[in-house]
PDB file of N, CA, C and O in Angstrom:
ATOM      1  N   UNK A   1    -152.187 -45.508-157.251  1.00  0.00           N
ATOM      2  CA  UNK A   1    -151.202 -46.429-157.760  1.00  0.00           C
ATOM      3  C   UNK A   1    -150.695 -47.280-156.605  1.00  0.00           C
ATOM      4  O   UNK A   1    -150.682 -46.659-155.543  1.00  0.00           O
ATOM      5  N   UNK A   2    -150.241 -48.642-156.530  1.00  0.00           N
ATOM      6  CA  UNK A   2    -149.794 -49.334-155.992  1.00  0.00           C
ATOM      7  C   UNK A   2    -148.488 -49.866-156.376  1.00  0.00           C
ATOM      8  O   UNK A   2    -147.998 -50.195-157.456  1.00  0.00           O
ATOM      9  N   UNK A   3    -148.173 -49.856-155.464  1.00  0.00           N
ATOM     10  CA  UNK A   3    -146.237 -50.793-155.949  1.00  0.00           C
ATOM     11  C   UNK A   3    -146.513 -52.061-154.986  1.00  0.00           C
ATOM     12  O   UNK A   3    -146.849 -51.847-153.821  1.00  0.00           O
ATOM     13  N   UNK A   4    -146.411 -53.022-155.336  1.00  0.00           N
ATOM     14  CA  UNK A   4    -145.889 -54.266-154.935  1.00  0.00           C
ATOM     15  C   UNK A   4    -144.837 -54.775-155.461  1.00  0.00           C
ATOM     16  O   UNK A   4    -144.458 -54.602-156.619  1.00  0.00           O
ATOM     17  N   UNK A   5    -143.965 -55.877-154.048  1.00  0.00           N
ATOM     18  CA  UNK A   5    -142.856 -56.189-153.610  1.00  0.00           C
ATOM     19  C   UNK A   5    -142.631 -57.185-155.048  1.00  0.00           C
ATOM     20  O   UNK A   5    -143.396 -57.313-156.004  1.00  0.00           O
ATOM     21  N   UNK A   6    -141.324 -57.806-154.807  1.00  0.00           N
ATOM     22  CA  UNK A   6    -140.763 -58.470-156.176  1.00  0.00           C
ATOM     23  C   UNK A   6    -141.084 -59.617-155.430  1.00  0.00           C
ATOM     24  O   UNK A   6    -141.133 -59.874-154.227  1.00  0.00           O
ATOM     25  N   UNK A   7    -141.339 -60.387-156.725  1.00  0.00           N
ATOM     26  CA  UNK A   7    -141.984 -61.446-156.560  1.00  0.00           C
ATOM     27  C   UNK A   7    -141.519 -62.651-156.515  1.00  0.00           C
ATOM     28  O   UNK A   7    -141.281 -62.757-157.719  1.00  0.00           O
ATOM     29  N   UNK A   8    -141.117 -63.903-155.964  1.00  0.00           N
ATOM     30  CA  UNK A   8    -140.391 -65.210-156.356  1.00  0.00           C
ATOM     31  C   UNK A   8    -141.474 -65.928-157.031  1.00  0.00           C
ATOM     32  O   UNK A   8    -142.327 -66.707-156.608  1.00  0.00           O
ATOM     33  N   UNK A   9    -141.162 -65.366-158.426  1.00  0.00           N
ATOM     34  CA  UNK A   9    -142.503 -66.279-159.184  1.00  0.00           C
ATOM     35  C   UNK A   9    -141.482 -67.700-160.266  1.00  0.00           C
ATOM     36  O   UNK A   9    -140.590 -67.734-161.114  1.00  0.00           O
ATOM     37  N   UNK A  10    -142.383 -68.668-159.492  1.00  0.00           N
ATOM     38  CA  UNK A  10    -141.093 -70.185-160.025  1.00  0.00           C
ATOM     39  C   UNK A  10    -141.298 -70.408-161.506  1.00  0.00           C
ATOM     40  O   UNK A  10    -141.029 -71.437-162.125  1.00  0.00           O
ATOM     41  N   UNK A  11    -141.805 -69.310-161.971  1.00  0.00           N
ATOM     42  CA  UNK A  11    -141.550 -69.595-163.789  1.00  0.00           C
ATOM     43  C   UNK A  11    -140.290 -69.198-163.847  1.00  0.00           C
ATOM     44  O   UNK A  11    -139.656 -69.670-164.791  1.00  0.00           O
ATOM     45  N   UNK A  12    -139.536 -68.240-162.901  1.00  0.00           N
ATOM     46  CA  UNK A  12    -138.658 -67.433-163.151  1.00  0.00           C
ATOM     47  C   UNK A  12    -137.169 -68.127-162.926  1.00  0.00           C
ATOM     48  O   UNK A  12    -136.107 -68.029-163.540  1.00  0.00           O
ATOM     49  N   UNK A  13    -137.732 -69.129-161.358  1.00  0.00           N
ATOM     50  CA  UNK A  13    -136.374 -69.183-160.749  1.00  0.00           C
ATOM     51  C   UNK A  13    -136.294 -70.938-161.290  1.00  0.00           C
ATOM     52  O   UNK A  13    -137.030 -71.898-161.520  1.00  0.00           O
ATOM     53  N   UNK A  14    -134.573 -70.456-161.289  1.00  0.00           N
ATOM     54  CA  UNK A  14    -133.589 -71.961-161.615  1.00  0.00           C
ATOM     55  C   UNK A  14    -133.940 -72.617-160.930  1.00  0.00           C
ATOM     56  O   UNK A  14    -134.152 -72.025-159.872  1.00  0.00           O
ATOM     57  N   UNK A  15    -134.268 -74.094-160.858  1.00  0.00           N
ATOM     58  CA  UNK A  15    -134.070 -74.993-159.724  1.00  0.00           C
ATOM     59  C   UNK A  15    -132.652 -75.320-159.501  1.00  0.00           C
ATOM     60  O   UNK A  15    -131.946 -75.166-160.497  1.00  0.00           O
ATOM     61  N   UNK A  16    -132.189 -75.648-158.655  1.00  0.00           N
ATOM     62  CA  UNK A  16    -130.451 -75.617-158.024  1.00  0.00           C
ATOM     63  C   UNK A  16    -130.089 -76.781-158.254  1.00  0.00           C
ATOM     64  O   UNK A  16    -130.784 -77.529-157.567  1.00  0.00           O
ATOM     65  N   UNK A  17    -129.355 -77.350-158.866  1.00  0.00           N
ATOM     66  CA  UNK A  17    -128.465 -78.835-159.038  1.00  0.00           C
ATOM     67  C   UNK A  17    -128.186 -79.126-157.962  1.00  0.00           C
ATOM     68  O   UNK A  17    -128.141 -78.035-157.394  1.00  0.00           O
ATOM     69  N   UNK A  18    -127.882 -80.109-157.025  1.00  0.00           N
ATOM     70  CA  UNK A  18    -127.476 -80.662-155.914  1.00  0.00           C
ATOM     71  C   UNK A  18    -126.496 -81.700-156.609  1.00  0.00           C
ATOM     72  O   UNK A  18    -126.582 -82.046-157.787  1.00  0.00           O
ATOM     73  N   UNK A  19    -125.253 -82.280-155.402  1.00  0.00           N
ATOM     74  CA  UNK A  19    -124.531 -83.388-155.821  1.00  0.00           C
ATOM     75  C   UNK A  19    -124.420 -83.934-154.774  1.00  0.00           C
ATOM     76  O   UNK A  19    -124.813 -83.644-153.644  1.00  0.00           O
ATOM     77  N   UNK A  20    -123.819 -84.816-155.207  1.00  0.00           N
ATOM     78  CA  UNK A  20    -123.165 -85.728-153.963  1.00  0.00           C
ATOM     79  C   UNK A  20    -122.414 -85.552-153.221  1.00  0.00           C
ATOM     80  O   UNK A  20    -121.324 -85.585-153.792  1.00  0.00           O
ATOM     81  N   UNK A  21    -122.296 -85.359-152.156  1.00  0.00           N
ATOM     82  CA  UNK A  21    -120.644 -85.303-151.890  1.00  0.00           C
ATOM     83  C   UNK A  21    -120.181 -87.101-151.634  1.00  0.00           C
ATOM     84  O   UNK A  21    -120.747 -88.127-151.258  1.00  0.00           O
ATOM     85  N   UNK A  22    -118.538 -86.603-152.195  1.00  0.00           N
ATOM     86  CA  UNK A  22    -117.973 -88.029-152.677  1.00  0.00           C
ATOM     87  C   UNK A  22    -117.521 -88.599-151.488  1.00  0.00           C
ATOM     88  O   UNK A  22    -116.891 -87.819-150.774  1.00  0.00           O
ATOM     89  N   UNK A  23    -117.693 -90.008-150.970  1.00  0.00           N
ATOM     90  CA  UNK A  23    -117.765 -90.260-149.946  1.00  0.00           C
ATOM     91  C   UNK A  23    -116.044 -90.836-150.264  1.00  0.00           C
ATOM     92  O   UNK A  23    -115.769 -91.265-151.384  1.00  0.00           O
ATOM     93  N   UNK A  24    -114.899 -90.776-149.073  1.00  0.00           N
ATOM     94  CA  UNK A  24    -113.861 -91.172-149.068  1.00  0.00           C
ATOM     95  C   UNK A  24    -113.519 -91.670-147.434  1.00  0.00           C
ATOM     96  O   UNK A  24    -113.882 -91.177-146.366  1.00  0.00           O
ATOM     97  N   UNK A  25    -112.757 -92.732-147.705  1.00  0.00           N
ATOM     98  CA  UNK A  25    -112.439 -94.068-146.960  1.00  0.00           C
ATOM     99  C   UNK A  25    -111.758 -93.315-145.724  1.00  0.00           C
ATOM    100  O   UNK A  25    -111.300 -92.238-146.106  1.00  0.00           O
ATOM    101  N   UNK A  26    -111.549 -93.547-144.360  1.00  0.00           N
ATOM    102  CA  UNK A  26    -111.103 -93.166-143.340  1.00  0.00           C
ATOM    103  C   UNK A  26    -109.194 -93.794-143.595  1.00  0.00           C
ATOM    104  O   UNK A  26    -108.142 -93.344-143.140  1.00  0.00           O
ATOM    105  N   UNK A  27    -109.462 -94.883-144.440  1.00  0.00           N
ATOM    106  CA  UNK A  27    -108.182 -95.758-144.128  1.00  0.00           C
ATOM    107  C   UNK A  27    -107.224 -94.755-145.228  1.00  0.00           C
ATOM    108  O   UNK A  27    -105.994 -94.764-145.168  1.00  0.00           O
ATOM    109  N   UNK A  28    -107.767 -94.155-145.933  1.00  0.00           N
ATOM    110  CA  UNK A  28    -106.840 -93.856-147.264  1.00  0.00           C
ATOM    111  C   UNK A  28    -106.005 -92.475-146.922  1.00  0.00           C
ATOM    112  O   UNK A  28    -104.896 -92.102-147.302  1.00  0.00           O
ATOM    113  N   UNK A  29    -106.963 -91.876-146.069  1.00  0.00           N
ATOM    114  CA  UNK A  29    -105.819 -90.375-145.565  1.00  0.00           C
ATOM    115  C   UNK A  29    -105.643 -90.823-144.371  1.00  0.00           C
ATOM    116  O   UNK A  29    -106.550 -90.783-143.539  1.00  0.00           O
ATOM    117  N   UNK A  30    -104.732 -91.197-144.175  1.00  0.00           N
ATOM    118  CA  UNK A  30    -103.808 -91.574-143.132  1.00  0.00           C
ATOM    119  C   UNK A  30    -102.633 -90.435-143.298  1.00  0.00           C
ATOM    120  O   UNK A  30    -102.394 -90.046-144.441  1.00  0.00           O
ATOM    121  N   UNK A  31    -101.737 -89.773-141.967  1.00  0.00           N
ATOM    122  CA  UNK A  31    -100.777 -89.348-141.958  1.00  0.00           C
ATOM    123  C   UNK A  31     -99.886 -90.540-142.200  1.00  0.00           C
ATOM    124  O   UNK A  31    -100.081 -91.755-142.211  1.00  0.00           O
ATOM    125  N   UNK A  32     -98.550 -89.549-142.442  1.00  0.00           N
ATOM    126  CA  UNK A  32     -97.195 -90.095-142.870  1.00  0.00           C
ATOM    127  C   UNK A  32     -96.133 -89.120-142.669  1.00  0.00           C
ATOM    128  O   UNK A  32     -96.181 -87.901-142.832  1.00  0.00           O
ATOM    129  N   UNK A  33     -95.106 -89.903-142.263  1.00  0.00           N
ATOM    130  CA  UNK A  33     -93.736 -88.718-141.022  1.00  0.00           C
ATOM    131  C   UNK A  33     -92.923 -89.966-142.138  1.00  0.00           C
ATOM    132  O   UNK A  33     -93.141 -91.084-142.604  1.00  0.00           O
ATOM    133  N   UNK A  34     -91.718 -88.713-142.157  1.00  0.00           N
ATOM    134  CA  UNK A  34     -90.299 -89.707-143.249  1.00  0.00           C
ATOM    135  C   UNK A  34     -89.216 -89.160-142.100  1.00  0.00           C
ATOM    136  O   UNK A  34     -89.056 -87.994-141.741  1.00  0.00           O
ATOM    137  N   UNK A  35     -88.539 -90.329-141.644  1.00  0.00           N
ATOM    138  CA  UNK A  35     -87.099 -89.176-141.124  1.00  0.00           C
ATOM    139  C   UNK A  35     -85.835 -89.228-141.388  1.00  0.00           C
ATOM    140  O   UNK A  35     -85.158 -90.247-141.526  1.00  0.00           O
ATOM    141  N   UNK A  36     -85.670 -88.691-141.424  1.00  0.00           N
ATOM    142  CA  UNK A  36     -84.454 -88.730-142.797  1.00  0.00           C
ATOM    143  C   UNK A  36     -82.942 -89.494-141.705  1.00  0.00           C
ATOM    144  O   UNK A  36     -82.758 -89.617-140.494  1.00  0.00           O
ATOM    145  N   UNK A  37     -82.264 -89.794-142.758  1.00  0.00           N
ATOM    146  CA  UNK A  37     -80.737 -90.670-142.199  1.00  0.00           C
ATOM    147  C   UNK A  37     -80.030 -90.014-141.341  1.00  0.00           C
ATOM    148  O   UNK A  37     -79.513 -90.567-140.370  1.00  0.00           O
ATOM    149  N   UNK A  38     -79.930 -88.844-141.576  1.00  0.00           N
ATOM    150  CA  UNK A  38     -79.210 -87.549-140.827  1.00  0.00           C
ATOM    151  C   UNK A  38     -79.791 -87.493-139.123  1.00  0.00           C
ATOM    152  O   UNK A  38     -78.958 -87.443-138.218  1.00  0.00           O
ATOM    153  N   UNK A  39     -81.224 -87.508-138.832  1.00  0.00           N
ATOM    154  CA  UNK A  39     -82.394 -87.219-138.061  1.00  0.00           C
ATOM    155  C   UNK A  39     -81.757 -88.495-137.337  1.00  0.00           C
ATOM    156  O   UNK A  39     -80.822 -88.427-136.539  1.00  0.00           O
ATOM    157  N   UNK A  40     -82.272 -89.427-137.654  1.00  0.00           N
ATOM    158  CA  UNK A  40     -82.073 -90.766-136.922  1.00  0.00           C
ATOM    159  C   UNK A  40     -80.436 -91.202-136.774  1.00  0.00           C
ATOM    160  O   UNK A  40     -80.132 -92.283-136.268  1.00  0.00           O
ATOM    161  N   UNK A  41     -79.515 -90.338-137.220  1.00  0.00           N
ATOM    162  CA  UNK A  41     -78.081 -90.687-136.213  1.00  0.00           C
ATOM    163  C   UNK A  41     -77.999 -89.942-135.424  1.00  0.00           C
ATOM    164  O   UNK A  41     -77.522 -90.464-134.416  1.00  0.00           O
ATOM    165  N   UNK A  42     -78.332 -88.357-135.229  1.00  0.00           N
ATOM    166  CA  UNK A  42     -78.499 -87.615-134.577  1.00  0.00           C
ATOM    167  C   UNK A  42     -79.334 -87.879-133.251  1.00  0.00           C
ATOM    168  O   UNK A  42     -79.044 -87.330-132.187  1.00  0.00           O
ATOM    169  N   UNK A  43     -80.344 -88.720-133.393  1.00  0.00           N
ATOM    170  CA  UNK A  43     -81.199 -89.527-132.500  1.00  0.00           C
ATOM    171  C   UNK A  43     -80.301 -90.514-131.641  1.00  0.00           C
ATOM    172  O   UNK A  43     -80.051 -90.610-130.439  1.00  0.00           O
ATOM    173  N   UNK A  44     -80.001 -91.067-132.553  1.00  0.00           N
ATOM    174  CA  UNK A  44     -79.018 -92.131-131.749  1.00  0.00           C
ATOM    175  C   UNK A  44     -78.052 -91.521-130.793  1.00  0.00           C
ATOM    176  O   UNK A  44     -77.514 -92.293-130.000  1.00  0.00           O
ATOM    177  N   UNK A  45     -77.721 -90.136-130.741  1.00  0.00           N
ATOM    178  CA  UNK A  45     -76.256 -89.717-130.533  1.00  0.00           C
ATOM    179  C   UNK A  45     -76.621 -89.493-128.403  1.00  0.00           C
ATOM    180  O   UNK A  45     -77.649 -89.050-127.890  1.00  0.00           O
ATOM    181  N   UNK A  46     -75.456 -89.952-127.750  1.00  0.00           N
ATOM    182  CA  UNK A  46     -76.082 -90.289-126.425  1.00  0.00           C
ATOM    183  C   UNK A  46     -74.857 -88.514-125.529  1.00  0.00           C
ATOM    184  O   UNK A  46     -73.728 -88.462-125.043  1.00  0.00           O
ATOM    185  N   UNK A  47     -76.148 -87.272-125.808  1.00  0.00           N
ATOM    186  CA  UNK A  47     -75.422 -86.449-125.393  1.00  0.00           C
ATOM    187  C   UNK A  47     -74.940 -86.621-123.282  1.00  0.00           C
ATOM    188  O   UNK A  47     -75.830 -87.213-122.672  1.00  0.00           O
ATOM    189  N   UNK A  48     -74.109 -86.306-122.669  1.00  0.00           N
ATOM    190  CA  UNK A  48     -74.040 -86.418-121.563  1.00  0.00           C
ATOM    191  C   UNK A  48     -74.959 -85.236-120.627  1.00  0.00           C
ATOM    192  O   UNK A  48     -75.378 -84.281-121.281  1.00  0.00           O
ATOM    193  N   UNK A  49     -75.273 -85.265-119.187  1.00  0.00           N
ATOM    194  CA  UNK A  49     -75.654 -84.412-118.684  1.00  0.00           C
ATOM    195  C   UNK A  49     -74.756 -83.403-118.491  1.00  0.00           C
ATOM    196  O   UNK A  49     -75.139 -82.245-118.658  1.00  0.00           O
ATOM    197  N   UNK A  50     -74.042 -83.549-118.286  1.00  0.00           N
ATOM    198  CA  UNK A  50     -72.791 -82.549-118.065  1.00  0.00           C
ATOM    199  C   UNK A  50     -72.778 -81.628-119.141  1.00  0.00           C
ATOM    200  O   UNK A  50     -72.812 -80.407-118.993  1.00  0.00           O
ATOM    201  N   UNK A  51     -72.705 -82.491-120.709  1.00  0.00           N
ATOM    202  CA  UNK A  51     -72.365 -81.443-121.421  1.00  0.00           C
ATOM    203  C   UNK A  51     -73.755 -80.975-122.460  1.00  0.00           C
ATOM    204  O   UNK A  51     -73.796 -80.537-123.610  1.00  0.00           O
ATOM    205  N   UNK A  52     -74.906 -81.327-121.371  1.00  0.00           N
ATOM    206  CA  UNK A  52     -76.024 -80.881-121.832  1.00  0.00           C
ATOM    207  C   UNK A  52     -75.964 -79.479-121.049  1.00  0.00           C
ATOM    208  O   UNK A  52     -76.284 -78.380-121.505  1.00  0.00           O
ATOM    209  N   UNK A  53     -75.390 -79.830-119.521  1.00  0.00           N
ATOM    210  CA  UNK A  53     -75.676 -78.713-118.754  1.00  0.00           C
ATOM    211  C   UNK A  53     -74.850 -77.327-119.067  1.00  0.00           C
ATOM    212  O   UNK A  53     -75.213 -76.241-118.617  1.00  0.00           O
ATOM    213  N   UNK A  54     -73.728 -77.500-119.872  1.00  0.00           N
ATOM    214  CA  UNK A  54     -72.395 -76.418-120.664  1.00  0.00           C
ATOM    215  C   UNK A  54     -72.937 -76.021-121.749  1.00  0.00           C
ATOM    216  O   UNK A  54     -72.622 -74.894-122.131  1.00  0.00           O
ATOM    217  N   UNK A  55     -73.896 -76.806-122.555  1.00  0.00           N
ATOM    218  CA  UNK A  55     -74.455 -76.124-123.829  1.00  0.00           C
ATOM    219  C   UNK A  55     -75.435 -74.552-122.847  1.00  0.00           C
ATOM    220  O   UNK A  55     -75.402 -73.327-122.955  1.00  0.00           O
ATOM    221  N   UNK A  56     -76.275 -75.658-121.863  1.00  0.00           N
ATOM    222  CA  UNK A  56     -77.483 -74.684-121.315  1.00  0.00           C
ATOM    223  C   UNK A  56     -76.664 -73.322-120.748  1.00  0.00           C
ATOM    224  O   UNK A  56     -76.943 -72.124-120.798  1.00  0.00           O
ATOM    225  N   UNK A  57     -75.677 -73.967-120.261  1.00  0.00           N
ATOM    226  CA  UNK A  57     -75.023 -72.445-119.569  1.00  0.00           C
ATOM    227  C   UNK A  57     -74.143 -71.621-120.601  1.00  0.00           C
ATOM    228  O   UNK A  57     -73.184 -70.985-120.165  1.00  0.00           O
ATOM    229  N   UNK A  58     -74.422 -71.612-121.872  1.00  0.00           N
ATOM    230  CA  UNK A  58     -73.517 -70.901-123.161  1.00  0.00           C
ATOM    231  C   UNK A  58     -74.774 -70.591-123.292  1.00  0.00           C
ATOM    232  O   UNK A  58     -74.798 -69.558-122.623  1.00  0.00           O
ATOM    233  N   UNK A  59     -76.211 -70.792-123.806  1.00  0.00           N
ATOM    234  CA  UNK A  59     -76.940 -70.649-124.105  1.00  0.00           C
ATOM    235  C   UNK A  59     -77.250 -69.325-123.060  1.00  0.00           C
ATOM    236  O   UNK A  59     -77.023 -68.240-123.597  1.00  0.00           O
ATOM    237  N   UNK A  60     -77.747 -69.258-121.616  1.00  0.00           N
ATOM    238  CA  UNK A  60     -78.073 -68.761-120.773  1.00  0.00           C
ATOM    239  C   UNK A  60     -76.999 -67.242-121.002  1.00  0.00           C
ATOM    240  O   UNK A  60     -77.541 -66.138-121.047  1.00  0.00           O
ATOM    241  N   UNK A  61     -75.616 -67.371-121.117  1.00  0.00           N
ATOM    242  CA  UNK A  61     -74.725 -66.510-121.185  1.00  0.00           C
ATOM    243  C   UNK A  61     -74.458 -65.333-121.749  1.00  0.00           C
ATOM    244  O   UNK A  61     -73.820 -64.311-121.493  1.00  0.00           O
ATOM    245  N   UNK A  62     -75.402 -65.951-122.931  1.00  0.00           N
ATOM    246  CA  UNK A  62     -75.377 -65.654-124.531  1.00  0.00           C
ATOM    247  C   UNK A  62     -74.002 -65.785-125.770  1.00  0.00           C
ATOM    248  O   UNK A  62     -73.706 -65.097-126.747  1.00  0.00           O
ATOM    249  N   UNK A  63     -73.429 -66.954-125.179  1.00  0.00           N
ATOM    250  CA  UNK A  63     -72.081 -67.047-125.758  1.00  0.00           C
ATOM    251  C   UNK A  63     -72.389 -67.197-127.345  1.00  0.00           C
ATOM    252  O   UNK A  63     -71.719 -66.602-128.190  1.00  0.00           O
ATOM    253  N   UNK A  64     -73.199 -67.839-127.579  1.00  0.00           N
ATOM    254  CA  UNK A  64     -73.721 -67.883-129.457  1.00  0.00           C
ATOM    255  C   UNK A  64     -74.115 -66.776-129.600  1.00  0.00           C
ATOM    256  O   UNK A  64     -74.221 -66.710-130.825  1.00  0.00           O
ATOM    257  N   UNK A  65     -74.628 -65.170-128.931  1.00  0.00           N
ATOM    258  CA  UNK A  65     -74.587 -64.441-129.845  1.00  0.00           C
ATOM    259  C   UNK A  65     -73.981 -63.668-129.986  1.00  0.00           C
ATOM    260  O   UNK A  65     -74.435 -62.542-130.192  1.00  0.00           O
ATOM    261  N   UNK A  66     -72.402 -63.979-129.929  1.00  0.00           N
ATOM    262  CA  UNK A  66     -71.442 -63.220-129.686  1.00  0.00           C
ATOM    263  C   UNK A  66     -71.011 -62.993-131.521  1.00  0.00           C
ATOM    264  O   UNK A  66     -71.553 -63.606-132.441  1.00  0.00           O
ATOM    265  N   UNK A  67     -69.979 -62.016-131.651  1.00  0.00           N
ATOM    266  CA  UNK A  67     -70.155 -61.774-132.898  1.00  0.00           C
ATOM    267  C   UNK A  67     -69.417 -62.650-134.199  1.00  0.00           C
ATOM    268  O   UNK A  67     -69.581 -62.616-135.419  1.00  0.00           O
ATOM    269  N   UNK A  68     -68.449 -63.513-133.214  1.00  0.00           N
ATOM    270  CA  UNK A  68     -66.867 -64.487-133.618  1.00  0.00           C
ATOM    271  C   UNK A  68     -68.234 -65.260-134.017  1.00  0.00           C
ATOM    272  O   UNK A  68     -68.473 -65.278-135.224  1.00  0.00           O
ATOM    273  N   UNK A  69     -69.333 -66.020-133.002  1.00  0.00           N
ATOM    274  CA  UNK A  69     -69.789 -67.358-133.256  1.00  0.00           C
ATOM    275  C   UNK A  69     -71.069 -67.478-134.243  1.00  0.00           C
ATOM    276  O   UNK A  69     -71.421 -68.537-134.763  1.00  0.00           O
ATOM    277  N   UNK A  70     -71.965 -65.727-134.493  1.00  0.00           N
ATOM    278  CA  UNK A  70     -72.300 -65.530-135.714  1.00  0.00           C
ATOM    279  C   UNK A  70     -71.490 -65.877-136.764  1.00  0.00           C
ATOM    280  O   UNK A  70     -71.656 -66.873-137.469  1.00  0.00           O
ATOM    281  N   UNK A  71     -70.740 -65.181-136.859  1.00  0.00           N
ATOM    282  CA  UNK A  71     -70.262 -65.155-138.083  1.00  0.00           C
ATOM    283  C   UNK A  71     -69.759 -66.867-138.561  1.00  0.00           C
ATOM    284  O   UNK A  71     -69.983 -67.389-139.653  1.00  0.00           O
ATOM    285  N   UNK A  72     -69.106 -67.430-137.497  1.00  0.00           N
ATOM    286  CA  UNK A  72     -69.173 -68.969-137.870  1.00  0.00           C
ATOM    287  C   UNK A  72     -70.088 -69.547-138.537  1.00  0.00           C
ATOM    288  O   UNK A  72     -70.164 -70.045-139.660  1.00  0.00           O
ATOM    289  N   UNK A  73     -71.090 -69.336-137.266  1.00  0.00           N
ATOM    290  CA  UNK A  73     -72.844 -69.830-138.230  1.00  0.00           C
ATOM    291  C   UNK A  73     -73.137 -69.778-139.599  1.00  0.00           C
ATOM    292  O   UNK A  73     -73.421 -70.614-140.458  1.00  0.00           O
ATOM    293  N   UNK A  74     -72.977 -68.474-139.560  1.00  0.00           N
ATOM    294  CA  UNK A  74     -73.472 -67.881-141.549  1.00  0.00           C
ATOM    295  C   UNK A  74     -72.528 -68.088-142.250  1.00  0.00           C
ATOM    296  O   UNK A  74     -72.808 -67.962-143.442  1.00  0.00           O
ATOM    297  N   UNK A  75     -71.095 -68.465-141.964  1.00  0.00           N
ATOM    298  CA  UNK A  75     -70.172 -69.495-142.946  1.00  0.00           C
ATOM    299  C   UNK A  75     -70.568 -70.689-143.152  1.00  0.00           C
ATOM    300  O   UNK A  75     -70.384 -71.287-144.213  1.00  0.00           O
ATOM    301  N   UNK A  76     -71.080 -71.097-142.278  1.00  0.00           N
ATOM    302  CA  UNK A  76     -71.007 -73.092-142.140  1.00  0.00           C
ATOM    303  C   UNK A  76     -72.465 -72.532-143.097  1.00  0.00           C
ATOM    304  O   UNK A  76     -72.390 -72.620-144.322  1.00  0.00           O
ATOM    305  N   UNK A  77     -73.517 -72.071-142.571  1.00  0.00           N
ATOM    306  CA  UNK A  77     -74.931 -72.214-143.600  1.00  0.00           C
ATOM    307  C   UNK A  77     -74.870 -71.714-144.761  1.00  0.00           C
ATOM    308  O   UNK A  77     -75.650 -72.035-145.657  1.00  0.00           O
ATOM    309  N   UNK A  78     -73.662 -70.617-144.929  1.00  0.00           N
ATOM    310  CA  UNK A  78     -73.652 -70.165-146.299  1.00  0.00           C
ATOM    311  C   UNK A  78     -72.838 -71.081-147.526  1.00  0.00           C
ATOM    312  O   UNK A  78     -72.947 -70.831-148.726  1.00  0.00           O
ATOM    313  N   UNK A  79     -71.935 -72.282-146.902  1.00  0.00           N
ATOM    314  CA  UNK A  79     -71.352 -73.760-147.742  1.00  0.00           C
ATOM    315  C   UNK A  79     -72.377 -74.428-147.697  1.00  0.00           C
ATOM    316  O   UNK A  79     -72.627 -75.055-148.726  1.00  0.00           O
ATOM    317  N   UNK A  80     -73.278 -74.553-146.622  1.00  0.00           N
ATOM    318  CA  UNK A  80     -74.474 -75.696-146.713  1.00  0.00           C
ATOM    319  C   UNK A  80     -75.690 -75.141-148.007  1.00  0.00           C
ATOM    320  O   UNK A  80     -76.226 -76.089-148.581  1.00  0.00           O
ATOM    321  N   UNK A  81     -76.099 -73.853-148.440  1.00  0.00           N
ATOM    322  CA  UNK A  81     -76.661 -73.696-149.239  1.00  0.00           C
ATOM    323  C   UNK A  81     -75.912 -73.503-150.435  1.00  0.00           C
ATOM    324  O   UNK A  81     -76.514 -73.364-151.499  1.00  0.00           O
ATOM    325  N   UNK A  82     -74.764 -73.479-150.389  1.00  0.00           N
ATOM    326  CA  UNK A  82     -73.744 -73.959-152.062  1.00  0.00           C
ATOM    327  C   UNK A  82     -74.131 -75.166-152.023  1.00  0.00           C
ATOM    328  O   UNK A  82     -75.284 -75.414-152.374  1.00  0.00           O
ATOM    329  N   UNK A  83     -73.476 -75.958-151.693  1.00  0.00           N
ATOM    330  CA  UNK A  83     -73.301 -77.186-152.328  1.00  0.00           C
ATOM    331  C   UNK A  83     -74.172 -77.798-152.659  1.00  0.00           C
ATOM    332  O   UNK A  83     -73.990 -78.880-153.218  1.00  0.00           O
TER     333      UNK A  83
END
């Protein structure tokens, strides 16, 4: 007795549909940035060095994670997600 292998006999097999792929324009996906009114006064706003350098040294200190200036935080964000 003999066994032979399975066979790719083309009565059998599907031929495969092919498509196109859809050709699309370089110009049409373009990025896009929105910035909002809030963003751009905040932009405008002309902080000093000085009191860039008093934020950095509260920061460095850890004066925001003290427990008075938490809790400020999660008041002010907890009215900002009411309203």
């Amino acid at each position: 007795m003999q066994i032979k292998g399975i066979s790719q006999n083309p009565v059998f097999v599907k031929p495969v549909k092919t498509q196109k792929a859809e050709t699309t324009s370089a110009a049409s996906n373009k990025d896009k940035i929105e910035i909002s009114s809030e963003a751009r006064s905040l932009a405008k706003m002309d902080l000093s060095t000085e009191r860039l350098e008093q934020i950095r040294t509260k920061l460095a200190g850890g004066f925001y994670n003290t427990p008075e200036v938490l809790d400020k935080v999660a008041e002010k964000l907890s009215k900002d997600i009411i309203k």
